[in-house]
C-alpha positions as protocol buffer text, in pm:
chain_id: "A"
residue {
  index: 1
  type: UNK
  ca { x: -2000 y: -15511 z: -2088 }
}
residue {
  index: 2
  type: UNK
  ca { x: -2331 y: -15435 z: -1964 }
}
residue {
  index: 3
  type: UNK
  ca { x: -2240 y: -15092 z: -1816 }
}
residue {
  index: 4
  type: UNK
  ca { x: -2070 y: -14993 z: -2103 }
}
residue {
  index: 5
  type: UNK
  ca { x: -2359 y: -15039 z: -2282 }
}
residue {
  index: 6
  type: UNK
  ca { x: -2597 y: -14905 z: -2012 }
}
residue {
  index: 7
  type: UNK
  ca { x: -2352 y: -14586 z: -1941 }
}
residue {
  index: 8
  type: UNK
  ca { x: -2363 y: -14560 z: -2335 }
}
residue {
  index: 9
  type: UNK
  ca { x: -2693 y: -14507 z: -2357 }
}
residue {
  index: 10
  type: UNK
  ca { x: -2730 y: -14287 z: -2058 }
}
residue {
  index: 11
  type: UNK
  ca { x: -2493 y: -14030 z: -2237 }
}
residue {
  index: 12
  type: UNK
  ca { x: -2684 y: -14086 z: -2593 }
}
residue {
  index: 13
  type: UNK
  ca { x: -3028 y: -13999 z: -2385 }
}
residue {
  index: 14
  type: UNK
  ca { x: -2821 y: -13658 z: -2236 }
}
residue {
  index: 15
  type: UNK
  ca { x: -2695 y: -13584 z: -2537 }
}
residue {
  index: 16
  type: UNK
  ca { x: -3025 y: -13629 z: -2745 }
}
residue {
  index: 17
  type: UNK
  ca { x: -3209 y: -13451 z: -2468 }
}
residue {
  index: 18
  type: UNK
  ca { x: -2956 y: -13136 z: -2492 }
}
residue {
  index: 19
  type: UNK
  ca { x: -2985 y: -13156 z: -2897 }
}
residue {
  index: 20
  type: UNK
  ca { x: -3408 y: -13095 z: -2853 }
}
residue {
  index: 21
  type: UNK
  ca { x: -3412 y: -12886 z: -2662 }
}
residue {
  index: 22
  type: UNK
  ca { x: -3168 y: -12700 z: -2852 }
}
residue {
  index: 23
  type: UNK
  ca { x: -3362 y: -12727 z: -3152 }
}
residue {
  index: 24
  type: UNK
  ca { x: -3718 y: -12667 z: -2941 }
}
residue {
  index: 25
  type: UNK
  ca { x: -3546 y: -12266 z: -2832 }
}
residue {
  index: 26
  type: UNK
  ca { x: -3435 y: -12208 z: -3171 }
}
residue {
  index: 27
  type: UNK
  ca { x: -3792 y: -12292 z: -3321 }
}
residue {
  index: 28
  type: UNK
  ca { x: -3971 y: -12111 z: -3047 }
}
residue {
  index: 29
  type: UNK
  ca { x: -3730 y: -11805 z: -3146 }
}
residue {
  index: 30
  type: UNK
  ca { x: -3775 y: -11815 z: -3519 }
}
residue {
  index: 31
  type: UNK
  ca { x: -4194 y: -11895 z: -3510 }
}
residue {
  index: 32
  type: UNK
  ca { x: -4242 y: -11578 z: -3243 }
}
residue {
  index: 33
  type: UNK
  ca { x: -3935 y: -11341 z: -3303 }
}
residue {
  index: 34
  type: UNK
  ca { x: -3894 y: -11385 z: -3657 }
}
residue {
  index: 35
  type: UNK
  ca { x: -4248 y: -11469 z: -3776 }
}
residue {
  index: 36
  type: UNK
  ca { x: -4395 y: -11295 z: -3519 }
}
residue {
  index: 37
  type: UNK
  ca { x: -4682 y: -11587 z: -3454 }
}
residue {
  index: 38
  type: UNK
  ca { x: -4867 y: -11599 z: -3134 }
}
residue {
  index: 39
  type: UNK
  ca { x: -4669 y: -11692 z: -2833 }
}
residue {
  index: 40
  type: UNK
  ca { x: -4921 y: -11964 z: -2741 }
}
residue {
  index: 41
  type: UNK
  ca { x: -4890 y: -12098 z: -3096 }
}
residue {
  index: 42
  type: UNK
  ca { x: -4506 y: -12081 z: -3083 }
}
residue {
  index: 43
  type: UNK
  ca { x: -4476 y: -12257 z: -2792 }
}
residue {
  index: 44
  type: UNK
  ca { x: -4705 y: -12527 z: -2894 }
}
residue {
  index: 45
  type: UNK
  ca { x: -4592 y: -12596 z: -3229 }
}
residue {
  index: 46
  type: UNK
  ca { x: -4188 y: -12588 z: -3093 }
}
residue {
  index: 47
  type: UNK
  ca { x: -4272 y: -12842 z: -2789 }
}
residue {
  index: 48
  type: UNK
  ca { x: -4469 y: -13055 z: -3075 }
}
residue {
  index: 49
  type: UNK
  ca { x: -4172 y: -13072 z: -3268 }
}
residue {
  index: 50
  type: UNK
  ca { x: -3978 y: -13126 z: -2967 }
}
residue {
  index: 51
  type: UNK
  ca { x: -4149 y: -13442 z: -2853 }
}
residue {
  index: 52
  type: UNK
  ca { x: -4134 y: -13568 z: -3232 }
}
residue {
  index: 53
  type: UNK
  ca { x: -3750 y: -13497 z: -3256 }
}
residue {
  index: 54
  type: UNK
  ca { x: -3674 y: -13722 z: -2960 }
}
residue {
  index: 55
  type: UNK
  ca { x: -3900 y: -13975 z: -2974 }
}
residue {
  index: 56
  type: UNK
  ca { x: -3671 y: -14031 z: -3301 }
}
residue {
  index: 57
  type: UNK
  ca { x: -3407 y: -13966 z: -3230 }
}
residue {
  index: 58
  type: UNK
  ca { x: -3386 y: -14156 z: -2933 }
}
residue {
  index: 59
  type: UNK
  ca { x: -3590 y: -14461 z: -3149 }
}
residue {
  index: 60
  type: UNK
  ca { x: -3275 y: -14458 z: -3417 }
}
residue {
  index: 61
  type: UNK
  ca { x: -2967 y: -14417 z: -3160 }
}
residue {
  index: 62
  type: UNK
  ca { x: -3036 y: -14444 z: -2857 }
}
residue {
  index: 63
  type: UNK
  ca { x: -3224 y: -14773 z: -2799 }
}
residue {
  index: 64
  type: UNK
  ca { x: -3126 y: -14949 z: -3206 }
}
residue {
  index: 65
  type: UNK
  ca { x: -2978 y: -15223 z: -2978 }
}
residue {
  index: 66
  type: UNK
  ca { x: -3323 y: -15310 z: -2839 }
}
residue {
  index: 67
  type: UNK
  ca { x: -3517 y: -15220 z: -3160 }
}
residue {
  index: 68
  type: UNK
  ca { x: -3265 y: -15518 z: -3343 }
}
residue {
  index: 69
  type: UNK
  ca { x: -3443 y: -15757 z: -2980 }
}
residue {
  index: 70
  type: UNK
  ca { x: -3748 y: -15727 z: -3105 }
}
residue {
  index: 71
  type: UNK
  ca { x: -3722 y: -15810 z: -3465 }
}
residue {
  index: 72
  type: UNK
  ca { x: -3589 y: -16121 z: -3341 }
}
């Protein structure tokens, strides 16, 4: 039971990790393609909303089952 959950969250990490950085190329693209903002700028603001994305996404699915632990 305790791989299942283990392997379950291993594949919730991988998937959450694909998703941002996913979503961290496509806002990269649209702040320096589209808007045509600083490359520097770009890349900062995209890897800040990277780092945001997944740290909540993986705070809501991947680790809920120690998040319910500590409100114990």
């Amino acid at each position: 039971m305790k791989k299942y959950i283990l392997l379950k969250q291993l594949i919730t990490y991988g998937m959450v990790g694909v998703v941002t950085t996913l979503l961290k190329l496509i806002t990269l693209y649209v702040l320096r393609d589209v808007f045509q903002i600083v490359t520097f700028v770009s890349l900062s603001v995209s890897y800040l909303v990277a780092v945001i994305i997944h740290f909540i996404a993986n705070n809501y699915l991947t680790f809920k089952k120690n998040r319910k632990k500590l409100q114990e």
